[in-house]
Each structure stands twice: as C-alpha cells, then as structure tokens.
N, CA, C and O atoms as a GROMACS GRO file, in nm:
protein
  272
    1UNK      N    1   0.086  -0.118   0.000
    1UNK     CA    2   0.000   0.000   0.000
    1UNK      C    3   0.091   0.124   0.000
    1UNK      O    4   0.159   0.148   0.099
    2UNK      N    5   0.093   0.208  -0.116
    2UNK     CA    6   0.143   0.340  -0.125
    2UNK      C    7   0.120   0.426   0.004
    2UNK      O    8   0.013   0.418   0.063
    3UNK      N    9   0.220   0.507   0.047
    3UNK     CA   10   0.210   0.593   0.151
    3UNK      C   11   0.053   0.706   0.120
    3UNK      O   12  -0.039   0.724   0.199
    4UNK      N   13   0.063   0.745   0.028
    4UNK     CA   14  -0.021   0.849   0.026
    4UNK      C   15  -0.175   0.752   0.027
    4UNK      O   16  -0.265   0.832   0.052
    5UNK      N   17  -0.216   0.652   0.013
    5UNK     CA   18  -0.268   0.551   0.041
    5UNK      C   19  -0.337   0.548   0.218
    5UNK      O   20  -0.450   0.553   0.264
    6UNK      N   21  -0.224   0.541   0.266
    6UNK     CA   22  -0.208   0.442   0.394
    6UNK      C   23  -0.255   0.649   0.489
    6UNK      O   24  -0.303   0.661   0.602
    7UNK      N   25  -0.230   0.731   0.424
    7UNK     CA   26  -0.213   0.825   0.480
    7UNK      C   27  -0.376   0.876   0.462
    7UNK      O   28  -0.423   0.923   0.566
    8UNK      N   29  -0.471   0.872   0.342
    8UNK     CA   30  -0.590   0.863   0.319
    8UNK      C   31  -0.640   0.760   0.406
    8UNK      O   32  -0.720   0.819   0.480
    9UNK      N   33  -0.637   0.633   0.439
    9UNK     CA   34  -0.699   0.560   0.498
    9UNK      C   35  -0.690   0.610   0.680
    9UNK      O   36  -0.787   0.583   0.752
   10UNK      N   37  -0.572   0.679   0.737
   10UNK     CA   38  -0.618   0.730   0.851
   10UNK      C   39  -0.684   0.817   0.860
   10UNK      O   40  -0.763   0.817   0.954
   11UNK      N   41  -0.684   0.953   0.747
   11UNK     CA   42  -0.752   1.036   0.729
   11UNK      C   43  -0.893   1.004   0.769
   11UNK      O   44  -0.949   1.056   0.866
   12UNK      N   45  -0.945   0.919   0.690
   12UNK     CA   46  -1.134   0.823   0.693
   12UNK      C   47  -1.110   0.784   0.804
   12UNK      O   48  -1.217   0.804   0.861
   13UNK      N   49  -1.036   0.736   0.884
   13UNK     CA   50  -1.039   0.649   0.974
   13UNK      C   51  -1.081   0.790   1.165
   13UNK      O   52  -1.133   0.767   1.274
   14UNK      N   53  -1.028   0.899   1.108
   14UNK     CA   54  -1.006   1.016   1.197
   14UNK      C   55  -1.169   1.090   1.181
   14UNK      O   56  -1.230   1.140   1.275
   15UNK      N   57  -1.200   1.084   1.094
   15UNK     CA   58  -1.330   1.096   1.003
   15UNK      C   59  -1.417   1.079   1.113
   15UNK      O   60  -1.452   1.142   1.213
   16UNK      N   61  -1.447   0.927   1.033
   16UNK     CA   62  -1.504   0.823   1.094
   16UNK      C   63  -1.525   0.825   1.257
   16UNK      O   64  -1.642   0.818   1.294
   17UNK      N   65  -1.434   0.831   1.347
   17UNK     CA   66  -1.422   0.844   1.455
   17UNK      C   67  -1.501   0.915   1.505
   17UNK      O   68  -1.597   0.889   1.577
   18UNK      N   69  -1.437   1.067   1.442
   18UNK     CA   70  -1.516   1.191   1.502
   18UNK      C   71  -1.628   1.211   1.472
   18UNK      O   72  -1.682   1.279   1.559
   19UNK      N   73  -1.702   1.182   1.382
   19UNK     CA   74  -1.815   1.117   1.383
   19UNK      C   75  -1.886   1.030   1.433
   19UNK      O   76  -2.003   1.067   1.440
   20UNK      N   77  -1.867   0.920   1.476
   20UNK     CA   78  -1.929   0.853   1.597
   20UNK      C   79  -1.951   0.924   1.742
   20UNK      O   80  -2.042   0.914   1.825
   21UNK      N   81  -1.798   1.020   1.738
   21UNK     CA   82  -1.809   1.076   1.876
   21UNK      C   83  -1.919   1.182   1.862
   21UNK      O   84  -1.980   1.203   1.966
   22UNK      N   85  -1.949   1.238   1.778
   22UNK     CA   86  -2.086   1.292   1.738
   22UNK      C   87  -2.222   1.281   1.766
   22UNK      O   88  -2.312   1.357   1.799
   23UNK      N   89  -2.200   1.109   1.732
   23UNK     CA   90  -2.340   1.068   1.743
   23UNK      C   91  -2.362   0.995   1.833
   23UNK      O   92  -2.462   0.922   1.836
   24UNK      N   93  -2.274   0.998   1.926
   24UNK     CA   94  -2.315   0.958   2.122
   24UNK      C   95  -2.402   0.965   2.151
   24UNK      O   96  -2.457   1.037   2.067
   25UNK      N   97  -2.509   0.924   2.263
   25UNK     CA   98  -2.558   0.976   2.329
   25UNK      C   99  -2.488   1.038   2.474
   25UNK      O  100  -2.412   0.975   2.548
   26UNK      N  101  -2.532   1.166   2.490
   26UNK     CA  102  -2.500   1.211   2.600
   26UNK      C  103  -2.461   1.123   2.761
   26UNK      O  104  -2.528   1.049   2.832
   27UNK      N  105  -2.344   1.168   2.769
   27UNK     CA  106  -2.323   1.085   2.936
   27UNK      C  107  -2.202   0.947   2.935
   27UNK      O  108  -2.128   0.907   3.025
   28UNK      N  109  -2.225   0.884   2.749
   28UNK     CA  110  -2.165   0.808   2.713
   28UNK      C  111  -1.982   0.826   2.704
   28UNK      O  112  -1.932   0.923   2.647
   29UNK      N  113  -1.924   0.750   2.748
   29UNK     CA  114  -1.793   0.791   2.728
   29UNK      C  115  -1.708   0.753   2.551
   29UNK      O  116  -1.712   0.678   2.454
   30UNK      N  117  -1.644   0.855   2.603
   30UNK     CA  118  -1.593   0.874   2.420
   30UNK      C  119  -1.430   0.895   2.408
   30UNK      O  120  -1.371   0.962   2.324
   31UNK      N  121  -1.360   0.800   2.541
   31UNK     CA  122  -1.243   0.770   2.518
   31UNK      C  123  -1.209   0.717   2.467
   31UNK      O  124  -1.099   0.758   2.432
   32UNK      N  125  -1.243   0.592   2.406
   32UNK     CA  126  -1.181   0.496   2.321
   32UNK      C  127  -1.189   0.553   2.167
   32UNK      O  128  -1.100   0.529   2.086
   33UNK      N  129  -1.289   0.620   2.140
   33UNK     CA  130  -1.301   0.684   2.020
   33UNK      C  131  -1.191   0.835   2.047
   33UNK      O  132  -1.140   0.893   1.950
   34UNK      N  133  -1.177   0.863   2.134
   34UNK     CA  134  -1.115   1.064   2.090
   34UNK      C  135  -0.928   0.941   2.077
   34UNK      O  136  -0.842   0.930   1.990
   35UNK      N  137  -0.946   0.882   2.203
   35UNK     CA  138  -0.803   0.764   2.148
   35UNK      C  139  -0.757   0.717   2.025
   35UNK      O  140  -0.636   0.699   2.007
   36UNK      N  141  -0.840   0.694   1.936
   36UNK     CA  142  -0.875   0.639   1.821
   36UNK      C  143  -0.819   0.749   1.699
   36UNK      O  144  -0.721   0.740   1.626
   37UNK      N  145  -0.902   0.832   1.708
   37UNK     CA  146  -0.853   0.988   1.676
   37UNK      C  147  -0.714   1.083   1.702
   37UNK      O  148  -0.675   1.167   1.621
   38UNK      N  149  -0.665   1.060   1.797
   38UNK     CA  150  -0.545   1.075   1.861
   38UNK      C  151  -0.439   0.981   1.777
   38UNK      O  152  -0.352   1.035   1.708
   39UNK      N  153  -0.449   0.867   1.786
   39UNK     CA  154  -0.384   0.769   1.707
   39UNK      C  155  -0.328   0.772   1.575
   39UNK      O  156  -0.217   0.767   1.523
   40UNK      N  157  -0.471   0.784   1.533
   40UNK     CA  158  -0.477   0.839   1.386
   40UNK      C  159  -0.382   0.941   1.341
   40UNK      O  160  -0.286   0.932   1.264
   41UNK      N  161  -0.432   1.041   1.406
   41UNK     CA  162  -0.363   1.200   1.341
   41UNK      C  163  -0.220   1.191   1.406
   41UNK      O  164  -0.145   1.288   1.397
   42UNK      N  165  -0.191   1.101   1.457
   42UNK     CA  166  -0.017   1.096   1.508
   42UNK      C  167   0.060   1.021   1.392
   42UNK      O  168   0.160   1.068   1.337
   43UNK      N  169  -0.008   0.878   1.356
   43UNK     CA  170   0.056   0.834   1.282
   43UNK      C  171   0.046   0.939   1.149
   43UNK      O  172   0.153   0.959   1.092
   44UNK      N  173  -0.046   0.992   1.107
   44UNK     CA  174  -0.030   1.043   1.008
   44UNK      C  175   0.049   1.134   1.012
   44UNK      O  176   0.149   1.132   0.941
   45UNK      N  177   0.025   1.229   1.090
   45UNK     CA  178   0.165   1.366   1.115
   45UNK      C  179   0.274   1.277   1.070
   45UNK      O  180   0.332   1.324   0.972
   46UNK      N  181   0.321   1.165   1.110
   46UNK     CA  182   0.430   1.120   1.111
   46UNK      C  183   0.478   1.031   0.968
   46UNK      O  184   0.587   0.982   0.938
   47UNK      N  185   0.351   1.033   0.897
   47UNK     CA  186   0.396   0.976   0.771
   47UNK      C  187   0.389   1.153   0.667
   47UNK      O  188   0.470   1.188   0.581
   48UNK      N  189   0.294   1.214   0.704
   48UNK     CA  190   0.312   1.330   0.611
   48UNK      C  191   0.464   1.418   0.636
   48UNK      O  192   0.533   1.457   0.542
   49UNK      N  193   0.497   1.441   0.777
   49UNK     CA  194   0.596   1.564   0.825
   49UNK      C  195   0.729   1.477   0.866
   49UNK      O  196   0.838   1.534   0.877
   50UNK      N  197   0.715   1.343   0.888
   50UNK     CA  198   0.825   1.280   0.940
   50UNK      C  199   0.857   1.270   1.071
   50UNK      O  200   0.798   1.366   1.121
   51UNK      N  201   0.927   1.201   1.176
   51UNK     CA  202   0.917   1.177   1.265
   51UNK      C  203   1.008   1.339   1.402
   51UNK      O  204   1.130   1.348   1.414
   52UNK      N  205   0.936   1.409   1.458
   52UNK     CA  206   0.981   1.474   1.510
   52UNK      C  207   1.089   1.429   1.602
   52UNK      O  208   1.062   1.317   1.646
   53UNK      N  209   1.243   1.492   1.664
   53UNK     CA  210   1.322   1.455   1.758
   53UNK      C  211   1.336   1.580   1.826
   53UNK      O  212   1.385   1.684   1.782
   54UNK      N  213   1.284   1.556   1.946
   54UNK     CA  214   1.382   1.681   2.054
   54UNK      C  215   1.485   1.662   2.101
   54UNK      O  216   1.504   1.578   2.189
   55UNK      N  217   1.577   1.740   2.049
   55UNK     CA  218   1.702   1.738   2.175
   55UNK      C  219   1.753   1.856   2.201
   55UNK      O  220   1.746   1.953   2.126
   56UNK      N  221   1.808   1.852   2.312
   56UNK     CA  222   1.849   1.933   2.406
   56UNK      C  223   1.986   2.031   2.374
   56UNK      O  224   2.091   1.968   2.376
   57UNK      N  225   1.993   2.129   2.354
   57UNK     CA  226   2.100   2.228   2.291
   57UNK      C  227   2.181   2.286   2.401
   57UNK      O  228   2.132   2.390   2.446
   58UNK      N  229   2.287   2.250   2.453
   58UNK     CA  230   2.339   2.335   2.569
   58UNK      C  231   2.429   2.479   2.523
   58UNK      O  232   2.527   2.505   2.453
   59UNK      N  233   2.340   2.547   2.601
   59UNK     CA  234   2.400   2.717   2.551
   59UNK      C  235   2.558   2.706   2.546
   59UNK      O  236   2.614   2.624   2.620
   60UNK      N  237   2.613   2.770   2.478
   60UNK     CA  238   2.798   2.845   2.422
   60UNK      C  239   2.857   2.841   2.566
   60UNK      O  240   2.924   2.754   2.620
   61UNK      N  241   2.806   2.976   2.616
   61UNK     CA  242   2.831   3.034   2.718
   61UNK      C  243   2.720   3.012   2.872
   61UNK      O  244   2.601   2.998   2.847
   62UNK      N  245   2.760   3.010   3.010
   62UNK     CA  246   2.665   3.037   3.095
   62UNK      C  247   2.617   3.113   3.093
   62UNK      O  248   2.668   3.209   3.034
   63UNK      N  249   2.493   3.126   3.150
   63UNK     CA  250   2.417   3.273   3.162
   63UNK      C  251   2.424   3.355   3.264
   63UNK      O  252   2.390   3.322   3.377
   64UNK      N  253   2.459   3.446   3.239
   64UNK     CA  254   2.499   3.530   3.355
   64UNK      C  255   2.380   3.544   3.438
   64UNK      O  256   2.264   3.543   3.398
   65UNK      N  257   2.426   3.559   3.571
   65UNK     CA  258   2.316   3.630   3.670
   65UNK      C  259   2.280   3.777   3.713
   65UNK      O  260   2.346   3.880   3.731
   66UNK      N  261   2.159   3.747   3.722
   66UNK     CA  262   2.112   3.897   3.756
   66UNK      C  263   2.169   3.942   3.835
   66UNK      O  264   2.202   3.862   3.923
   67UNK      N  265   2.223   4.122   3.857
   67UNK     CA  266   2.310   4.158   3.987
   67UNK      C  267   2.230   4.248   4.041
   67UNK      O  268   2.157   4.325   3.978
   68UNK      N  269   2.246   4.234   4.205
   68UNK     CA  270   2.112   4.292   4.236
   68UNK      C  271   2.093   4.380   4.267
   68UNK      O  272   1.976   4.414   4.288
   0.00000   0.00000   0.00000
C-alpha cells in the first residue's frame, strides 16, 4: 500500500471516529473513540511531516546572573 494511500486511509479512519463521537448519546464515554482519533492523526503527522526529535541544545556560554 502506497504511503499516500495508507495516509488517506487514517484520514477516513479520523473521520469516521469523530463522527461517531458525534453521534453519542449524551453521558456516554468517548475515550476509546477521541483515542482512536489521537492515534490516527499521530501516525499520520508522522507519515506526512516525518518523525519529530527533541534534543536538548546546551548554551555556548553560561548565563549570567542577575546583579542585584
């Protein structure tokens, strides 16, 4: 399955979801579905933008302190 494929099928799949969570009835819980949704739009970020890395940059110099 082509990426741009696999990237449409979470799309429907995020859809889909949020739509059910829609059509709840009130009171009903809608974690497993907003989870579902969550899921979705992660993997996809991650097939459209690529996988984000944080790391940590240690400044040149210390930072001076305030004098008081």
């Amino acid at each position: 399955m082509p990426k741009t494929d696999f990237i449409a099928k979470l799309r429907q799949i995020e859809e889909q979801a949020n739509a059910a969570i829609g059509e709840l009835a009130p009171g009903v819980s809608r974690t497993r579905l907003q989870h579902i949704v969550v899921l979705a739009k992660t993997l996809r970020g991650r097939l459209e933008f690529g996988a984000l890395v944080i790391a940590r940059i240690e400044p040149d110099a210390p930072a001076e302190k305030p004098s008081p």
